[in-house]
Phi, psi and omega in degrees: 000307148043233169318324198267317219277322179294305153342314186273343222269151194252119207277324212274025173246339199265011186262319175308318194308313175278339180298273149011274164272015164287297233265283191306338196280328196260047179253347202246001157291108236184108172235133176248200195167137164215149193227128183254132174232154160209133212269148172245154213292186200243157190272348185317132151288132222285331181305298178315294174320311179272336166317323161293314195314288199328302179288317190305303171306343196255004178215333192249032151295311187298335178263339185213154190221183176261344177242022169191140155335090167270259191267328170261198198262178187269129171280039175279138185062040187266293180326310158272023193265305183223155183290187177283340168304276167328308171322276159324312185286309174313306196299307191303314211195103129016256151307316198269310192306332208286299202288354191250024164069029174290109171337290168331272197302330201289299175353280184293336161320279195292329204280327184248046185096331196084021178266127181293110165259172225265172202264136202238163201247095155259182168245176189290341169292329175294300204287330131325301216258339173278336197257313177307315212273325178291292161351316186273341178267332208272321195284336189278136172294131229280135184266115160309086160324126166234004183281340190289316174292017188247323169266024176269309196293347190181141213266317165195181212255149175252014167291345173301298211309298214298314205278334169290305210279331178305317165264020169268309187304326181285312185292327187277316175292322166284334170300327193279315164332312183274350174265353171268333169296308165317292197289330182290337211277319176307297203279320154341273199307305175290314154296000160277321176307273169351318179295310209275295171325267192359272203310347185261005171060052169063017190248008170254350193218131165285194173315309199277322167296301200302327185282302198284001181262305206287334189285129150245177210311158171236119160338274170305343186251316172324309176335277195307358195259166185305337188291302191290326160314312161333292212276311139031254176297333169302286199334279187304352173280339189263336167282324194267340144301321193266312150339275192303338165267359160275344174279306153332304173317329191235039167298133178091340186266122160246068173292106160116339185304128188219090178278183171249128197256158195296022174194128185280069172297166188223158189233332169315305196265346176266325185273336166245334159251024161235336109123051159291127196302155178296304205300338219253342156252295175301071188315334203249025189278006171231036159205034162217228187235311164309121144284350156087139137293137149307128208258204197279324203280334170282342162306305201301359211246342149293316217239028153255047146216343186240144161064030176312322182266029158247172198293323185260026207255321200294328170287320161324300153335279197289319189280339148316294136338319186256033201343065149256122187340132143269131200279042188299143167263149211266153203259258178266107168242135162316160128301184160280347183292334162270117191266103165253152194213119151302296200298324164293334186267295199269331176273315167270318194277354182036047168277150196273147141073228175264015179272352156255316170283008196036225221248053192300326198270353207231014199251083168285002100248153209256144197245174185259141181255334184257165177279353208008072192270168176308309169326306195310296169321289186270019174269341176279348181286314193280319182279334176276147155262146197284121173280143200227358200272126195082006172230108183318309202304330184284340189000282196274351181278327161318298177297337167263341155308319170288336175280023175227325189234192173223337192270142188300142163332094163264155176312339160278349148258039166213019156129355190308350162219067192267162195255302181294006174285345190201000167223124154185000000 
Protein backbone atom coordinates (compact mmCIF):
# COMPACT_ATOMS: atom_id res chain seq x y z
CA UNK A 1 0.00 0.00 0.00
CA UNK A 2 2.83 2.00 0.62
CA UNK A 3 4.53 1.62 -2.81
CA UNK A 4 1.77 2.26 -4.64
CA UNK A 5 0.69 5.53 -2.58
CA UNK A 6 4.50 6.96 -2.80
CA UNK A 7 4.18 6.44 -6.72
CA UNK A 8 1.86 8.73 -6.90
CA UNK A 9 3.36 10.97 -4.78
CA UNK A 10 5.18 13.98 -6.61
CA UNK A 11 8.74 14.28 -4.89
CA UNK A 12 9.62 17.75 -6.99
CA UNK A 13 6.99 19.58 -4.28
CA UNK A 14 8.94 18.40 -1.37
CA UNK A 15 11.75 20.86 -1.91
CA UNK A 16 9.18 23.84 -2.01
CA UNK A 17 7.45 22.82 0.94
CA UNK A 18 8.89 24.78 4.10
CA UNK A 19 9.56 27.83 2.11
CA UNK A 20 5.81 27.59 1.03
CA UNK A 21 4.24 26.87 4.17
CA UNK A 22 6.42 29.36 6.05
CA UNK A 23 4.83 31.82 3.30
CA UNK A 24 1.30 30.61 4.37
CA UNK A 25 1.94 30.38 7.89
CA UNK A 26 2.96 33.96 8.47
CA UNK A 27 -0.31 35.63 7.47
CA UNK A 28 -1.80 34.30 10.98
CA UNK A 29 0.42 36.46 13.48
CA UNK A 30 -1.88 38.30 14.43
CA UNK A 31 -2.69 38.94 18.69
CA UNK A 32 -6.16 40.91 19.28
CA UNK A 33 -7.88 41.79 22.88
CA UNK A 34 -11.00 43.25 23.43
CA UNK A 35 -11.87 44.69 27.03
CA UNK A 36 -15.66 45.06 28.32
CA UNK A 37 -16.70 47.68 31.03
CA UNK A 38 -20.00 47.98 32.19
CA UNK A 39 -20.93 50.92 34.14
CA UNK A 40 -23.68 50.06 36.79
CA UNK A 41 -27.33 51.61 36.72
CA UNK A 42 -28.36 54.56 38.14
CA UNK A 43 -30.89 55.31 40.29
CA UNK A 44 -31.18 58.61 38.58
CA UNK A 45 -33.83 59.41 36.31
CA UNK A 46 -31.36 59.10 33.30
CA UNK A 47 -33.74 61.79 31.35
CA UNK A 48 -33.41 64.29 33.89
CA UNK A 49 -29.75 63.68 34.62
CA UNK A 50 -28.72 64.11 30.95
CA UNK A 51 -30.58 67.69 30.66
CA UNK A 52 -29.09 68.58 33.53
CA UNK A 53 -25.33 67.18 32.47
CA UNK A 54 -26.40 68.92 28.64
CA UNK A 55 -26.66 73.00 31.27
CA UNK A 56 -24.29 72.03 33.41
CA UNK A 57 -21.24 71.42 30.45
CA UNK A 58 -22.88 74.38 28.77
CA UNK A 59 -22.91 76.87 31.38
CA UNK A 60 -21.15 76.07 35.47
CA UNK A 61 -17.78 74.19 33.75
CA UNK A 62 -15.86 77.09 32.86
CA UNK A 63 -16.07 78.09 36.91
CA UNK A 64 -16.67 74.52 38.25
CA UNK A 65 -16.32 71.13 38.05
CA UNK A 66 -17.37 68.54 40.22
CA UNK A 67 -14.59 66.98 42.13
CA UNK A 68 -12.18 70.38 41.35
CA UNK A 69 -11.61 73.61 41.90
CA UNK A 70 -11.50 75.94 39.19
CA UNK A 71 -12.35 79.76 39.71
CA UNK A 72 -15.30 78.47 41.95
CA UNK A 73 -15.41 75.87 44.74
CA UNK A 74 -16.07 72.08 43.08
CA UNK A 75 -19.67 70.72 43.74
CA UNK A 76 -19.33 67.34 44.69
CA UNK A 77 -21.75 67.04 47.51
CA UNK A 78 -23.53 70.58 47.45
CA UNK A 79 -26.69 69.20 47.77
CA UNK A 80 -25.69 68.31 51.51
CA UNK A 81 -23.78 71.21 52.15
CA UNK A 82 -26.71 73.54 51.70
CA UNK A 83 -30.67 73.01 50.73
CA UNK A 84 -32.07 73.26 47.88
CA UNK A 85 -33.78 76.40 48.45
CA UNK A 86 -30.20 78.00 49.76
CA UNK A 87 -29.14 77.03 46.09
CA UNK A 88 -31.44 78.13 43.86
CA UNK A 89 -31.68 81.43 45.12
CA UNK A 90 -27.27 81.64 44.71
CA UNK A 91 -27.64 80.48 41.20
CA UNK A 92 -30.68 82.75 40.37
CA UNK A 93 -28.75 86.02 42.31
CA UNK A 94 -25.66 85.89 43.83
CA UNK A 95 -25.14 89.45 44.82
CA UNK A 96 -28.42 89.54 46.73
CA UNK A 97 -27.44 86.44 49.01
CA UNK A 98 -23.33 87.94 49.11
CA UNK A 99 -25.63 91.67 50.27
CA UNK A 100 -27.91 89.85 52.60
CA UNK A 101 -25.31 88.86 54.77
CA UNK A 102 -25.74 84.96 54.52
CA UNK A 103 -22.32 83.62 56.22
CA UNK A 104 -22.42 80.75 54.33
CA UNK A 105 -22.03 82.95 50.58
CA UNK A 106 -20.10 85.86 52.35
CA UNK A 107 -17.33 82.80 53.02
CA UNK A 108 -16.87 81.82 49.57
CA UNK A 109 -17.16 85.07 48.69
CA UNK A 110 -14.04 86.31 50.37
CA UNK A 111 -12.81 82.85 50.18
CA UNK A 112 -12.37 82.76 46.41
CA UNK A 113 -11.03 86.13 45.57
CA UNK A 114 -14.07 88.09 45.96
CA UNK A 115 -15.19 87.16 42.04
CA UNK A 116 -18.83 87.69 41.83
CA UNK A 117 -20.62 84.65 39.95
CA UNK A 118 -22.62 85.57 37.38
CA UNK A 119 -26.41 85.29 37.95
CA UNK A 120 -28.12 82.66 35.60
CA UNK A 121 -32.49 83.21 34.60
CA UNK A 122 -32.76 79.34 35.02
CA UNK A 123 -36.44 78.22 36.14
CA UNK A 124 -36.50 75.62 38.84
CA UNK A 125 -37.00 72.54 36.55
CA UNK A 126 -33.68 73.13 34.86
CA UNK A 127 -31.69 74.07 38.15
CA UNK A 128 -33.34 70.45 39.58
CA UNK A 129 -32.31 68.42 36.67
CA UNK A 130 -28.75 70.47 36.85
CA UNK A 131 -28.42 69.47 40.52
CA UNK A 132 -29.97 65.83 40.02
CA UNK A 133 -27.04 65.63 37.72
CA UNK A 134 -24.44 66.91 40.07
CA UNK A 135 -26.16 64.16 42.84
CA UNK A 136 -25.38 61.43 40.31
CA UNK A 137 -22.07 62.53 39.61
CA UNK A 138 -21.24 62.98 43.88
CA UNK A 139 -22.68 59.23 44.19
CA UNK A 140 -19.87 58.01 41.92
CA UNK A 141 -16.66 57.49 43.08
CA UNK A 142 -13.84 60.22 42.97
CA UNK A 143 -11.08 59.02 39.65
CA UNK A 144 -7.56 59.69 40.82
CA UNK A 145 -5.49 61.61 37.74
CA UNK A 146 -2.16 60.42 37.26
CA UNK A 147 -1.17 61.80 33.87
CA UNK A 148 0.12 65.31 34.55
CA UNK A 149 2.92 62.90 36.88
CA UNK A 150 3.38 60.60 34.38
CA UNK A 151 4.23 63.25 31.90
CA UNK A 152 6.47 65.41 34.71
CA UNK A 153 8.57 62.14 34.95
CA UNK A 154 8.62 61.29 31.29
CA UNK A 155 7.83 62.53 27.74
CA UNK A 156 6.36 58.88 27.27
CA UNK A 157 5.97 55.70 28.54
CA UNK A 158 7.95 52.91 27.17
CA UNK A 159 5.65 50.63 28.29
CA UNK A 160 3.99 50.60 24.62
CA UNK A 161 7.61 50.53 23.14
CA UNK A 162 8.87 47.48 25.66
CA UNK A 163 5.51 45.52 24.73
CA UNK A 164 6.09 46.09 20.45
CA UNK A 165 9.29 45.11 20.74
CA UNK A 166 8.56 42.13 22.83
CA UNK A 167 5.89 40.70 20.20
CA UNK A 168 8.03 41.50 17.16
CA UNK A 169 10.97 39.18 19.13
CA UNK A 170 8.45 36.25 19.73
CA UNK A 171 6.98 36.57 16.07
CA UNK A 172 10.57 36.40 15.11
CA UNK A 173 11.10 33.28 17.38
CA UNK A 174 8.41 31.69 16.54
CA UNK A 175 9.15 32.11 12.66
CA UNK A 176 12.64 30.77 12.99
CA UNK A 177 10.98 27.74 14.87
CA UNK A 178 8.50 27.09 12.32
CA UNK A 179 11.37 26.89 9.65
CA UNK A 180 13.33 24.71 11.54
CA UNK A 181 10.52 22.52 12.50
CA UNK A 182 9.70 22.54 8.19
CA UNK A 183 13.20 21.94 7.03
CA UNK A 184 13.69 19.31 9.90
CA UNK A 185 10.60 17.81 8.90
CA UNK A 186 11.62 17.61 4.84
CA UNK A 187 14.93 16.00 5.66
CA UNK A 188 12.92 13.45 7.75
CA UNK A 189 10.39 12.73 5.22
CA UNK A 190 13.40 12.22 2.61
CA UNK A 191 15.30 9.87 4.45
CA UNK A 192 12.39 7.70 4.95
CA UNK A 193 11.57 7.75 1.77
CA UNK A 194 15.50 6.67 0.81
CA UNK A 195 14.96 3.83 3.85
CA UNK A 196 12.27 2.51 2.21
CA UNK A 197 13.56 2.32 -1.31
CA UNK A 198 16.55 0.31 0.27
CA UNK A 199 14.48 -1.67 1.65
CA UNK A 200 12.15 -2.31 -1.29
CA UNK A 201 15.39 -3.03 -3.41
CA UNK A 202 15.33 0.15 -5.45
CA UNK A 203 11.95 -0.76 -6.71
CA UNK A 204 10.07 2.30 -5.19
CA UNK A 205 11.44 5.58 -6.46
CA UNK A 206 12.52 5.70 -10.27
CA UNK A 207 15.55 7.56 -11.56
CA UNK A 208 13.87 10.71 -11.59
CA UNK A 209 12.62 10.59 -7.96
CA UNK A 210 15.69 9.66 -6.77
CA UNK A 211 17.61 12.55 -8.44
CA UNK A 212 15.18 15.34 -6.61
CA UNK A 213 15.34 13.10 -2.86
CA UNK A 214 19.17 12.76 -3.12
CA UNK A 215 19.65 16.64 -4.65
CA UNK A 216 19.25 19.34 -1.36
CA UNK A 217 17.63 22.32 -1.59
CA UNK A 218 19.56 24.86 -3.64
CA UNK A 219 19.24 28.45 -2.41
CA UNK A 220 20.32 30.32 -5.26
CA UNK A 221 18.85 28.78 -7.76
CA UNK A 222 15.25 28.98 -6.27
CA UNK A 223 16.00 33.01 -5.98
CA UNK A 224 17.13 33.16 -9.20
CA UNK A 225 14.16 30.81 -11.09
CA UNK A 226 11.62 32.45 -13.31
CA UNK A 227 8.64 31.64 -10.78
CA UNK A 228 10.31 33.86 -8.10
CA UNK A 229 11.39 36.59 -10.68
CA UNK A 230 8.17 36.82 -11.80
CA UNK A 231 6.15 37.16 -8.82
CA UNK A 232 8.84 39.17 -7.69
CA UNK A 233 8.70 41.94 -10.44
CA UNK A 234 4.22 41.75 -10.26
CA UNK A 235 4.76 42.52 -6.70
CA UNK A 236 7.13 45.60 -6.95
CA UNK A 237 5.06 46.71 -10.45
CA UNK A 238 1.91 46.65 -8.28
CA UNK A 239 3.30 48.42 -5.09
CA UNK A 240 4.91 51.16 -7.15
CA UNK A 241 1.51 51.70 -9.04
CA UNK A 242 -0.76 51.58 -6.41
CA UNK A 243 2.08 54.19 -4.61
CA UNK A 244 1.49 56.46 -7.22
CA UNK A 245 -1.97 56.51 -7.18
CA UNK A 246 -2.12 56.79 -3.55
CA UNK A 247 0.00 60.01 -3.85
CA UNK A 248 -2.63 61.35 -6.36
CA UNK A 249 -4.75 61.09 -3.54
CA UNK A 250 -3.64 63.16 -1.42
CA UNK A 251 -3.30 66.29 -3.08
CA UNK A 252 -4.50 68.73 -1.34
CA UNK A 253 -5.24 66.83 1.94
CA UNK A 254 -3.95 67.78 4.93
CA UNK A 255 -4.71 64.80 7.51
CA UNK A 256 -2.64 65.39 10.52
CA UNK A 257 -1.88 68.73 10.03
CA UNK A 258 -1.02 70.03 13.61
CA UNK A 259 0.60 73.36 13.37
CA UNK A 260 2.21 75.12 16.40
CA UNK A 261 0.15 78.15 17.78
CA UNK A 262 1.26 81.54 19.23
CA UNK A 263 -0.41 79.99 22.46
CA UNK A 264 0.21 76.39 23.56
CA UNK A 265 -3.65 75.82 24.51
CA UNK A 266 -4.61 72.33 25.29
CA UNK A 267 -7.45 71.33 24.53
CA UNK A 268 -6.84 68.07 26.83
CA UNK A 269 -6.93 70.31 29.81
CA UNK A 270 -9.76 72.73 29.39
CA UNK A 271 -12.31 70.29 27.15
CA UNK A 272 -11.29 67.16 28.78
CA UNK A 273 -10.40 67.47 32.34
CA UNK A 274 -12.44 70.82 33.32
CA UNK A 275 -15.06 69.13 30.61
CA UNK A 276 -15.65 72.98 29.37
CA UNK A 277 -18.46 72.87 26.90
CA UNK A 278 -16.85 73.10 22.85
CA UNK A 279 -20.03 76.54 22.83
CA UNK A 280 -18.64 78.49 25.52
CA UNK A 281 -15.60 79.23 23.14
CA UNK A 282 -16.50 78.21 19.72
CA UNK A 283 -19.59 80.47 20.11
CA UNK A 284 -21.10 80.41 16.71
CA UNK A 285 -21.06 76.77 15.91
CA UNK A 286 -24.78 76.19 16.41
CA UNK A 287 -25.90 79.57 14.78
CA UNK A 288 -23.53 80.20 11.89
CA UNK A 289 -21.68 79.04 9.31
CA UNK A 290 -18.56 79.44 11.05
CA UNK A 291 -17.54 78.13 14.61
CA UNK A 292 -15.76 81.14 14.92
CA UNK A 293 -11.94 81.30 16.99
CA UNK A 294 -12.27 82.79 20.37
CA UNK A 295 -11.53 86.09 20.75
CA UNK A 296 -9.21 87.32 23.90
CA UNK A 297 -11.90 88.50 25.84
CA UNK A 298 -13.89 84.81 26.41
CA UNK A 299 -9.96 83.75 27.35
CA UNK A 300 -10.01 86.55 29.32
CA UNK A 301 -13.52 85.78 31.34
CA UNK A 302 -11.11 82.99 33.21
CA UNK A 303 -7.53 83.91 32.86
CA UNK A 304 -7.94 87.61 34.70
CA UNK A 305 -7.99 85.35 38.04
CA UNK A 306 -6.30 82.00 36.99
CA UNK A 307 -3.03 80.87 36.45
CA UNK A 308 -1.90 84.80 35.63
CA UNK A 309 1.83 84.13 36.55
CA UNK A 310 1.97 81.59 34.17
CA UNK A 311 4.35 82.48 30.72
CA UNK A 312 1.43 81.36 28.21
CA UNK A 313 -1.48 82.85 30.17
CA UNK A 314 0.92 85.88 30.25
CA UNK A 315 0.75 86.54 26.56
CA UNK A 316 -3.31 86.56 26.56
CA UNK A 317 -2.62 88.89 29.32
CA UNK A 318 -0.44 91.14 27.07
CA UNK A 319 -2.67 90.77 23.57
CA UNK A 320 -5.37 91.86 25.95
CA UNK A 321 -3.80 95.03 27.23
CA UNK A 322 -2.64 95.96 23.59
CA UNK A 323 -5.96 94.89 22.39
CA UNK A 324 -4.98 92.83 19.98
CA UNK A 325 -6.01 89.60 18.20
CA UNK A 326 -3.91 86.41 19.13
CA UNK A 327 -3.14 85.46 15.70
CA UNK A 328 -4.20 81.55 15.83
CA UNK A 329 -3.54 79.08 13.04
CA UNK A 330 -6.49 77.60 10.98
CA UNK A 331 -6.55 74.03 11.54
CA UNK A 332 -9.05 72.70 9.34
CA UNK A 333 -9.27 74.36 5.83
CA UNK A 334 -12.25 73.81 2.99
CA UNK A 335 -11.18 74.95 -0.46
CA UNK A 336 -13.46 77.95 -1.65
CA UNK A 337 -15.10 75.63 -3.74
CA UNK A 338 -16.92 73.63 -0.95
CA UNK A 339 -20.07 75.28 1.05
CA UNK A 340 -19.82 73.88 4.89
CA UNK A 341 -22.55 75.03 7.52
CA UNK A 342 -21.75 74.10 11.50
CA UNK A 343 -25.01 75.22 12.64
CA UNK A 344 -26.76 72.59 10.01
CA UNK A 345 -24.41 69.52 11.32
CA UNK A 346 -24.74 70.57 14.72
CA UNK A 347 -27.82 72.50 15.93
CA UNK A 348 -29.97 70.20 13.17
CA UNK A 349 -28.37 67.29 12.30
CA UNK A 350 -27.10 67.01 16.52
CA UNK A 351 -23.89 65.71 15.15
CA UNK A 352 -21.05 65.48 18.03
CA UNK A 353 -17.75 66.99 17.73
CA UNK A 354 -15.46 64.55 17.59
CA UNK A 355 -17.61 62.93 14.73
CA UNK A 356 -15.28 65.30 12.38
CA UNK A 357 -12.86 66.59 14.78
CA UNK A 358 -11.92 63.02 16.54
CA UNK A 359 -10.94 62.59 20.25
CA UNK A 360 -10.49 66.46 20.60
CA UNK A 361 -11.04 66.54 24.67
CA UNK A 362 -8.17 64.15 24.54
CA UNK A 363 -5.68 66.56 22.08
CA UNK A 364 -2.92 68.61 23.80
CA UNK A 365 -2.57 69.86 20.27
CA UNK A 366 -4.83 70.23 17.91
CA UNK A 367 -4.58 68.28 14.42
CA UNK A 368 -6.70 67.85 11.52
CA UNK A 369 -8.18 64.10 12.62
CA UNK A 370 -10.08 63.73 9.56
CA UNK A 371 -8.86 63.86 5.55
CA UNK A 372 -12.09 65.57 4.95
CA UNK A 373 -12.01 64.51 1.05
CA UNK A 374 -15.36 64.77 -0.77
CA UNK A 375 -15.29 60.80 -0.36
CA UNK A 376 -15.34 61.27 3.05
CA UNK A 377 -18.38 63.61 3.02
CA UNK A 378 -20.51 61.46 1.42
CA UNK A 379 -19.62 58.37 2.75
CA UNK A 380 -21.55 59.95 5.93
CA UNK A 381 -24.37 61.24 3.83
CA UNK A 382 -25.15 57.79 2.90
CA UNK A 383 -24.75 56.30 6.51
CA UNK A 384 -26.19 59.22 8.62
CA UNK A 385 -29.76 59.45 9.37
CA UNK A 386 -31.81 62.70 9.25
CA UNK A 387 -32.56 63.32 12.95
CA UNK A 388 -36.55 64.26 12.18
CA UNK A 389 -37.50 64.31 15.93
CA UNK A 390 -39.21 67.68 16.65
CA UNK A 391 -38.92 69.04 13.72
CA UNK A 392 -42.22 69.80 11.73
CA UNK A 393 -40.16 70.36 8.52
CA UNK A 394 -39.13 66.34 7.76
CA UNK A 395 -42.75 65.50 8.27
CA UNK A 396 -44.22 64.87 5.25
CA UNK A 397 -40.86 64.02 3.88
CA UNK A 398 -40.91 61.38 6.51
CA UNK A 399 -43.80 60.41 5.30
CA UNK A 400 -43.52 59.69 1.83
CA UNK A 401 -40.31 57.89 2.41
CA UNK A 402 -41.99 55.31 4.42
CA UNK A 403 -44.32 54.39 1.20
CA UNK A 404 -41.04 53.48 -0.72
CA UNK A 405 -38.89 52.30 1.84
CA UNK A 406 -38.79 50.45 5.36
CA UNK A 407 -35.06 51.69 5.81
CA UNK A 408 -34.75 55.16 7.88
CA UNK A 409 -34.25 58.94 6.41
CA UNK A 410 -30.72 59.13 5.50
CA UNK A 411 -29.18 62.37 4.69
CA UNK A 412 -29.06 61.08 0.80
CA UNK A 413 -32.68 61.06 0.66
CA UNK A 414 -33.18 64.37 1.14
CA UNK A 415 -30.88 65.51 -0.87
CA UNK A 416 -27.22 65.02 0.85
CA UNK A 417 -25.65 64.16 -2.25
CA UNK A 418 -26.95 66.84 -4.71
CA UNK A 419 -23.74 68.64 -6.36
CA UNK A 420 -25.17 71.54 -5.36
CA UNK A 421 -25.68 71.28 -2.09
CA UNK A 422 -22.04 72.15 -1.19
CA UNK A 423 -20.49 73.36 -4.68
CA UNK A 424 -21.97 76.43 -6.14
Amino acid sequence: MFTERAKRFNFKKLSYFPFFGVLFLSYFFTVSSLLYAQEPESEFDQSIVKNGESLFKGNCTVCHGINDVIIGPALRDVHERKSEEWIYSFVKNSQKVIRSGDEYAVNLYNEYNKTLMTSFDFSNEELNSILTYIKSESFKPVEVSVVSEVSQTSESSPVESDNFYISLALNILLLIIIIFVLFRFTDLSRKYVTLQDTQSGGKLLNIDDKEIVENKFDLKKFVKSNMVLGFASFTFIIVFVKSCIDGLYTVGIQQNYEPTQPIAFSHQIHAGQFEIDCNYCHTGVNISKSANIPSVNICMNCHNAIKTDQPEIKKILTAYEENKPIEWIRVHNLPDLAYFNHSQHVAVGGLDCETCHGPIKEMDVVYQYANLTMGWCINCHRDAQVNTKGNDYYDKLVALHKKNSKSPLKVEDVGGLECSKCHY
